[in-house]
C-alpha positions, 0 to 999 in steps of 0.5 A: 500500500502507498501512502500519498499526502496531498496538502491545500493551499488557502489563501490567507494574509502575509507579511508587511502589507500595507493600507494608507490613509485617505482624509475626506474632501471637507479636510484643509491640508493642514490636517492631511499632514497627520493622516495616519498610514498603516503597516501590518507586520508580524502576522504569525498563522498558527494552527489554531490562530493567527496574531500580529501587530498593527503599527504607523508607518510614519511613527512606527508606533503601535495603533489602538482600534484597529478592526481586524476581519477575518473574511470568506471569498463572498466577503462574507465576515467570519470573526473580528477583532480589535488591536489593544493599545499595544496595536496587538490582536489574535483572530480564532482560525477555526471560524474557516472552513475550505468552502473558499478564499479567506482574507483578513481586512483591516479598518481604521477610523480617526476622528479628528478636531478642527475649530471645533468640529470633528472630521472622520479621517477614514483609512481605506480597507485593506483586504491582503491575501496570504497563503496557508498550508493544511495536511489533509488525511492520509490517501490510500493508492491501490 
């Protein structure tokens, strides 16, 4: 009897991806200049789990409140979370099944003062995808 190992490939979110902010059109310039830009790095796909950090660009700093989606290939949402204020955040994996492609998304909000009103500095989604490997049951080959 041969033992035959067949592995599938779905796609899942990698390293250092990248969204950029975009500021409403009612923003003056001034305030373009503090527009936040995002950089996901460290994401580590376990295999119950997946665990990254959300940082600034521009400060390297870690970014509190980050929605954090986990999501099918019919956009579809399967979990969610939030990055704490070390920009930390662990998105169950079990939630997936292999029906189709998951993505995770990130969406970010600010809301910024200006003579005293407020403006919503929205940071457009960022939908990345990323590659994980399942071993599936053994296979027996007459």
């Amino acid at each position: 009897m041969q033992r035959q190992y067949a592995a599938l490939k779905v796609l899942l979110p990698w390293l250092f991806a990248m969204v950029f902010a975009s500021v409403v059109p009612a923003v003056s310039a001034e305030t373009r200049v503090i527009q936040a830009q995002l950089l996901l790095a460290q994401i580590y796909a376990g295999a119950d789990n997946m665990e990254g950090r959300v940082l600034s660009q521009k400060t390297g700093q870690p970014l509190a409140g980050v929605s954090v989606s986990l999501v099918d290939a019919d956009s579809v949402v399967m979990d969610v979370t939030t990055t704490d204020k070390e920009g930390n955040f662990n998105i169950e994996l079990d939630v997936l099944d292999d029906s189709g492609l998951e993505a995770i998304r990130l969406l970010y909000l600010k809301f910024e003062r200006k003579n005293g009103k407020a403006y919503l500095i929205p940071v457009k989604k960022l939908i990345k995808s990323f590659t994980r490997t399942v071993l599936l049951q053994d296979v027996s080959l007459p």
